[in-house]
N, C-alpha and C positions, 0 to 999 in steps of 0.2 A: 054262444060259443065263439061264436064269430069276434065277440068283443073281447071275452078272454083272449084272442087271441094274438088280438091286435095291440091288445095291454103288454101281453108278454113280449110281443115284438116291440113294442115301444122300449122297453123293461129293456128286453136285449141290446137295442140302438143306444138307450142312456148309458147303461152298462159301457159299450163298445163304447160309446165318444169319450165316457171317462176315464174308460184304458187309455183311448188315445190320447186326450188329451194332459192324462200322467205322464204317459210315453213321451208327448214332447214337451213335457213340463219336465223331467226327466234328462233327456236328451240338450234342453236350453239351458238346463244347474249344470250337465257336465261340460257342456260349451264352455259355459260361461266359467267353472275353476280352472277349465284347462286353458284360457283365455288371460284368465287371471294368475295362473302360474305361468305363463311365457311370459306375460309382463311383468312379475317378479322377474324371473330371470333375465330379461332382457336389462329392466334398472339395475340389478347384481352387475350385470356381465358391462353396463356401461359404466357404473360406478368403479369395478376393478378397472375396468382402461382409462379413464379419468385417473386414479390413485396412479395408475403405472406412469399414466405422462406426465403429475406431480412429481411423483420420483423420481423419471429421467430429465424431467426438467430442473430440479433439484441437485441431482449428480451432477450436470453439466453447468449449471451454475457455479459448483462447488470447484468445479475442474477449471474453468474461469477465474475464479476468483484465485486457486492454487497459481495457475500462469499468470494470473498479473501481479499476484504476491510476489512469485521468483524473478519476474524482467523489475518489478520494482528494487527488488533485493540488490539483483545485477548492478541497474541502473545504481543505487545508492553505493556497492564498494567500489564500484569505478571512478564514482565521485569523491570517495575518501580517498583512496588511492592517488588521484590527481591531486586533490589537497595535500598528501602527503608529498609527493613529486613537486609541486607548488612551493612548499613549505620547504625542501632541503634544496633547490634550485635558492630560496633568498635566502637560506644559510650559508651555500656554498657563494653568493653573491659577497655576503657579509663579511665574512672570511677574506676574501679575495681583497674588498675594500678595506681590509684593515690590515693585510699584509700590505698591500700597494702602500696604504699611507703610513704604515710603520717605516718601509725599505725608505719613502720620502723625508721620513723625518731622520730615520738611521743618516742618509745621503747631507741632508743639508745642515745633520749635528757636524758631522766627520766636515763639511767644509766649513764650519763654522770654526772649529777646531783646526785646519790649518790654518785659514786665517788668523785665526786669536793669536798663535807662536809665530808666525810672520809678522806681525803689525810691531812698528817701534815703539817702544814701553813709553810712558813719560818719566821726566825725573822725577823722583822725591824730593817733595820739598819737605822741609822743616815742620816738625811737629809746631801743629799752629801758627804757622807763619804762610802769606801767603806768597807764590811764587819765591821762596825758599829765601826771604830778606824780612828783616826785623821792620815793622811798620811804626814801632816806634812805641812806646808805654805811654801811656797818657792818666794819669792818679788826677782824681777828682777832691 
């Protein structure tokens, strides 16, 4: 009886170690999903912060690139603008040099002009004669 009885105590012990050791067979699966769902969520939650500072690095690039488009823009109609200022400054140059030398030519026609009625005429001489005396006929 004695051995029955020990049998069944053993019986019971295997029993109980195999509880137990379900239980922390048990106990280590649930460790271990709940282990393995934080680390899902943890690469989720760092890959959405990764995307988010894609995106604001991205907006701010964009915002960048918007401001040096507009000081370029700036920078480029100031530069036509000046070309244009450039451009009507040797107009009005040209103008000016072509009135000045028109008034010098007007000036030195008009004295040309009284001179030419002041100056004593020559005589006329004789149609085909020179200094207005017959040189004499010479027939060959």
């Amino acid at each position: 009886m004695n051995k029955q009885l020990e049998k069944i105590k053993q019986k019971q012990e295997c029993e109980r170690r195999k509880r137990i050791a379900e239980e922390k067979h048990k106990e280590w699966v649930q460790k271990k999903r709940e282990e393995e769902r934080r680390e899902r969520e943890r690469k989720l939650s760092k890959e959405m912060a990764e995307k988010a500072t894609r995106e604001l690095e991205k907006m701010q690039l964009q915002e960048k690139a918007k401001v040096k488009y507009k000081e370029w823009l700036k920078k480029k109609r100031a530069e036509e603008a000046e070309k244009k200022k450039k451009e009507k400054e040797k107009e009005k140059e040209r103008e000016a040099e072509l009135q000045e030398k028109k008034a010098r030519s007007e000036k030195i026609f008009k004295e040309w002009l009284h001179n030419a009625r002041n100056k004593p005429r020559p005589v006329l001489n004789g149609y085909g004669f020179p200094h207005g005396k017959s040189a004499g006929l010479y027939f060959y």
